[in-house]
N, C-alpha and C positions, 0 to 999 in steps of 0.2 A: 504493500500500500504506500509507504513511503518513497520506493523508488517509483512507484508508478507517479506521485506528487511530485519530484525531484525532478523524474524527466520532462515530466508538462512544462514545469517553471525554466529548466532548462532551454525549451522549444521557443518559450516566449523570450525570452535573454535573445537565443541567436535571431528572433524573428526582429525584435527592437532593434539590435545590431546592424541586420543585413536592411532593415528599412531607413536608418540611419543614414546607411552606406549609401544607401538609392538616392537620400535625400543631397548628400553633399555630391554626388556624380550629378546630378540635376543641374546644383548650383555649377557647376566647376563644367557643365556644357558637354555632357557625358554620359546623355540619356540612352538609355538600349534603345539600338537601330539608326540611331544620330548619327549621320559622318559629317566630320567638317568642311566648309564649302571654301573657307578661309582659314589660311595654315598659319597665319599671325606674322608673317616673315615677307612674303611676294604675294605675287601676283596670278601663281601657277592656277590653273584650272578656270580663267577668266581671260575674255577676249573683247574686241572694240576700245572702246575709248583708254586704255590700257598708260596713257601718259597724263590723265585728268585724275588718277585717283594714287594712291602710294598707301603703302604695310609701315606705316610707323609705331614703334614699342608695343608690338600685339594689338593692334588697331587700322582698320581700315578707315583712310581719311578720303573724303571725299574735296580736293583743294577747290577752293574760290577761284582759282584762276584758270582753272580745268573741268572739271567735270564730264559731262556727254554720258554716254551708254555704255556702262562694262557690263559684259553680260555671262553669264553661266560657259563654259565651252558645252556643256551636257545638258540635252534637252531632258526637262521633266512634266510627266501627266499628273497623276493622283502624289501628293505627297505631303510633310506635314513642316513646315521653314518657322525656324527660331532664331532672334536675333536682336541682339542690344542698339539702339539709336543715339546720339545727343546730339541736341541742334544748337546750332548760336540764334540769336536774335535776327529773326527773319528768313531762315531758311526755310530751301525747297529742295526738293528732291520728290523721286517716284520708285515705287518697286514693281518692275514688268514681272509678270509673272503669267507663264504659256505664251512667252512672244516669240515670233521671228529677231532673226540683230538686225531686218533691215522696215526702213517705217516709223513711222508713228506710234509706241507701242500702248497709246492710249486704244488706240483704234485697230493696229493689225494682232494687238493683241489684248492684255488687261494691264494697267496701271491701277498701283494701290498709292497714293495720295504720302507722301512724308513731307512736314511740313511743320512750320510754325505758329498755330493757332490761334496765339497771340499777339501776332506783330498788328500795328498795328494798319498796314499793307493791304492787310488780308480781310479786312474787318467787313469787307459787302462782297465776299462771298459767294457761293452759290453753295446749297447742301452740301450734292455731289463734288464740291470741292476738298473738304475738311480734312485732315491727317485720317487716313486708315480709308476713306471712302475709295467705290470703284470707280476712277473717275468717270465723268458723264453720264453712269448707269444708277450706282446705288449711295445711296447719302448714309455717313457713318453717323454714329452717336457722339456726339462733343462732350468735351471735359476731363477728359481718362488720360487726359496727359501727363508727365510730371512738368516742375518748372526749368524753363530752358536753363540749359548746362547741365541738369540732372539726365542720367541712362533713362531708360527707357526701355522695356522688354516688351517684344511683340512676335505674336503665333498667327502664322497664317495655313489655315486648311484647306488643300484643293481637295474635292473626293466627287468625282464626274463632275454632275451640276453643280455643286455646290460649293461657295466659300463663304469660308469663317476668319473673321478679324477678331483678334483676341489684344487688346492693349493693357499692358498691365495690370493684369486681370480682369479685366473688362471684355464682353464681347459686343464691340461694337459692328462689325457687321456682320449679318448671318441671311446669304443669300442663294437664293435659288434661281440661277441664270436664266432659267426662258419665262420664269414667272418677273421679271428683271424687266425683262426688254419683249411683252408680250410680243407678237407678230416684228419685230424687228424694233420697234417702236422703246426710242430710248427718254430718259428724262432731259438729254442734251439736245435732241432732235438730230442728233446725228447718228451717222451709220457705224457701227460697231464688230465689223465681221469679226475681231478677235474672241469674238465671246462665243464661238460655235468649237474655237481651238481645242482639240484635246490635249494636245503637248505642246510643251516649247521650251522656251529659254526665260530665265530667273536672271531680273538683271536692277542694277541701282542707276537709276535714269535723273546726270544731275544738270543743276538748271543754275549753274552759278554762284553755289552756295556753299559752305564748307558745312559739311557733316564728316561724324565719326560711328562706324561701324564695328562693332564685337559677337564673338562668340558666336557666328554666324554658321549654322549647322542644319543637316535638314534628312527628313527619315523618307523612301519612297513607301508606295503603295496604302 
């Protein structure tokens, strides 16, 4: 009876333990099925605008004097992308996601919105404009930011029709693509064939602005 008590309590120690474990592999960007999409050092696994952006101190910087389209070398469909943001005051940026590298990737493919919500710039807007939203299509939820200079963690779920914006903890948007753009018909008024894509390329689409990237890692299927 006793060792039958002793092993239970035991089970629970290693269970606490290896959930422990889970918990700082999580932090530390180490989730089971994660591969890194950025090695903290170059540029390796990433093509286009390749002299707009630089690996400095375990950080991808997006320079002010550079920017344009770096995009994934490896196309992906269903998958799940994780990855740390900070903006300065007034940035812009966009995350394509199922694009082609050549185009519009609002348009020939989806554009997730990264941005400064508070500048004052930005203050009229449209919905579908806001940090996290799909541009022209779907309007995120505001507020889920933190304050500029501070990281920022964000999940984005592709799985067929469907994506998920997750902003530090928050789910700001949870869309369903053809109920999105009934009959083609978008909130922009414009045409959108990116949004019928089922794969492509995962890319930081920048507009001038210096951001910084971390911990960027992503699970398929």
């Amino acid at each position: 009876m006793f060792a039958g008590r002793h092993g239970a309590a035991l089970a629970i120690v290693l269970a606490l333990v290896a959930g422990t474990a889970a918990q700082a592999d999580d932090k530390n960007g180490k989730e089971e099925g994660f591969i890194a999409l950025f090695d903290g050092k170059s540029l390796d696994g990433w093509q286009g605008a390749t002299k707009g952006y630089a690996a400095e101190n375990g950080v991808l910087v997006c320079k002010k004097e550079g920017g344009g389209n770096l995009y994934t070398d490896k196309e992906y469909a269903d998958f799940v992308l994780r990855f740390e943001f900070k903006l300065e005051p007034g940035a812009n940026n966009g995350l394509g996601i199922r694009t082609p590298t050549q185009g519009d990737a609002a348009y020939v493919g989806m554009e997730l919105q990264i941005l400064d919500d508070t500048a004052e710039q930005y203050k009229n807007l449209k919905p579908y404009q806001y940090h996290g939203s799909i541009y022209g299509v779907v309007p995120c939820e505001k507020g889920c930011q933190k304050a500029v200079g501070e990281w920022n963690e964000q999940e984005v779920i592709c799985k067929g029709r469907h994506v998920t914006v997750v902003l530090n903890g928050h789910k700001i948007v949870d869309a369903d693509l053809d109920k999105a753009a009934p009959e083609g018909k978008t909130i922009d008024g414009r045409e959108h064939p990116g949004l019928k894509r089922e794969k492509g390329h995962i890319g930081f689409l920048g507009h001038g602005s210096r951001l910084e990237f971390r911990k960027i890692r992503i699970k398929e299927g």
